[in-house]
C-alpha positions in Angstrom: 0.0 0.0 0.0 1.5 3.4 -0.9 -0.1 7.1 -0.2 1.0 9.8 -2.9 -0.2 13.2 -4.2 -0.3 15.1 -7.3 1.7 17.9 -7.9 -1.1 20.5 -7.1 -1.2 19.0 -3.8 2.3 19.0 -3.3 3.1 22.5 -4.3 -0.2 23.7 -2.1 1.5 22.0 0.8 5.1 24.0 0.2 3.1 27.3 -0.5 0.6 26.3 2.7 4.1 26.9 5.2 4.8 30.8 3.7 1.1 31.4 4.2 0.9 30.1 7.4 3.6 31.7 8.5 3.1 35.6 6.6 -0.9 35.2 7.7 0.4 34.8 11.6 -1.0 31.7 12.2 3.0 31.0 13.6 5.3 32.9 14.9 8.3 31.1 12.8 8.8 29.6 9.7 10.1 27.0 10.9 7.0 26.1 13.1 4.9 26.5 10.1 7.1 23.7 8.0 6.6 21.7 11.1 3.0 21.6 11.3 2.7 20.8 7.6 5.2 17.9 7.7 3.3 16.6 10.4 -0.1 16.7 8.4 1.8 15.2 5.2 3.2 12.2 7.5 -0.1 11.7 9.5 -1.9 11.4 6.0 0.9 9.2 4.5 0.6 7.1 7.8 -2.9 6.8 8.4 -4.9 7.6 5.2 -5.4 3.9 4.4 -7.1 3.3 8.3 -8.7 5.8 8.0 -12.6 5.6 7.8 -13.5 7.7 4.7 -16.7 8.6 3.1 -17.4 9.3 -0.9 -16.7 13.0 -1.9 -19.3 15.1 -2.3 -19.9 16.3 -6.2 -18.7 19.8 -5.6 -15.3 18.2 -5.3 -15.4 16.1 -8.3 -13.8 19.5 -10.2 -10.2 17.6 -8.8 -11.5 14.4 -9.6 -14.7 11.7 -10.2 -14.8 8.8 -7.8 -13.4 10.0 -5.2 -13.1 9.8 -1.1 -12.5 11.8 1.6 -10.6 11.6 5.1 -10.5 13.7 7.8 -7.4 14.7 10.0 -8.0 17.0 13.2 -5.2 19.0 13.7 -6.4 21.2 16.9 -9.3 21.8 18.2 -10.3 24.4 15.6 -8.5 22.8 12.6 -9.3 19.8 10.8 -7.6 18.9 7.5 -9.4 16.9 4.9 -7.4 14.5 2.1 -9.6 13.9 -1.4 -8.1 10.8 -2.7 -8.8 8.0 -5.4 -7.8 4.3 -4.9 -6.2 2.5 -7.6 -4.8 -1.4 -7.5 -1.7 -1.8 -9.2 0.0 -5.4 -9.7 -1.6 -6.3 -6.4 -1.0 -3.1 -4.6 -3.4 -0.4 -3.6 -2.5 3.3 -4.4 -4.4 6.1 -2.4 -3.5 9.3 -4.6 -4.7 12.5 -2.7 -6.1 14.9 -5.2 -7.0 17.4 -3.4 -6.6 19.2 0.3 -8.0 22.1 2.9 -9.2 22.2 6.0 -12.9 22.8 7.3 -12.6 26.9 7.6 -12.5 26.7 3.8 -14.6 23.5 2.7 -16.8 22.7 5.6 -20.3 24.3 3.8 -19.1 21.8 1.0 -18.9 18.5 3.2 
């Protein structure tokens, strides 16, 4: 079993540190990096245990098929992953397609 992302997701993840970081939401840059390596690595750990639900059709604009999983972060913040799940030679590929956190999708969900 392997967890991936596309590019978008990738390069929303390096630009989500600078705007975490120029919005206030931490003191340091270097707190801000942290916080988003910990999402990336809870997603890449747990994603596949998670319990997930099918994605709402709003969000098929990143993607048709799709799930969604949620990670709580604090107690205002909780990220959610929009992934698709492929088998390939016998292994099972989650590719997240899309994320954000509730203060942005939650009227979606």
């Amino acid at each position: 079993m392997k967890v991936d992302a596309t590019p978008d997701v990738k390069q929303y993840l390096n630009e989500l540190i600078t705007i975490l970081y120029e919005n206030g939401y931490f003191s340091y840059e270097e707190d801000a990096k942290q916080y988003v390596d910990d999402l990336l690595i809870d997603i890449e750990t747990n994603l596949p245990s998670k319990r997930h639900k099918p994605a709402p059709p709003y969000f098929d604009r990143y993607g048709t098929g799709m799930y969604y999983a949620s990670f709580k972060k604090n107690k205002k913040t909780t990220w959610f992953a929009f992934f698709t799940k492929y088998l390939v030679n016998g292994e099972t590929i989650y590719l997240v397609r899309y994320i954000n956190n509730n203060h942005i999708i939650a009227q979606y969900l």
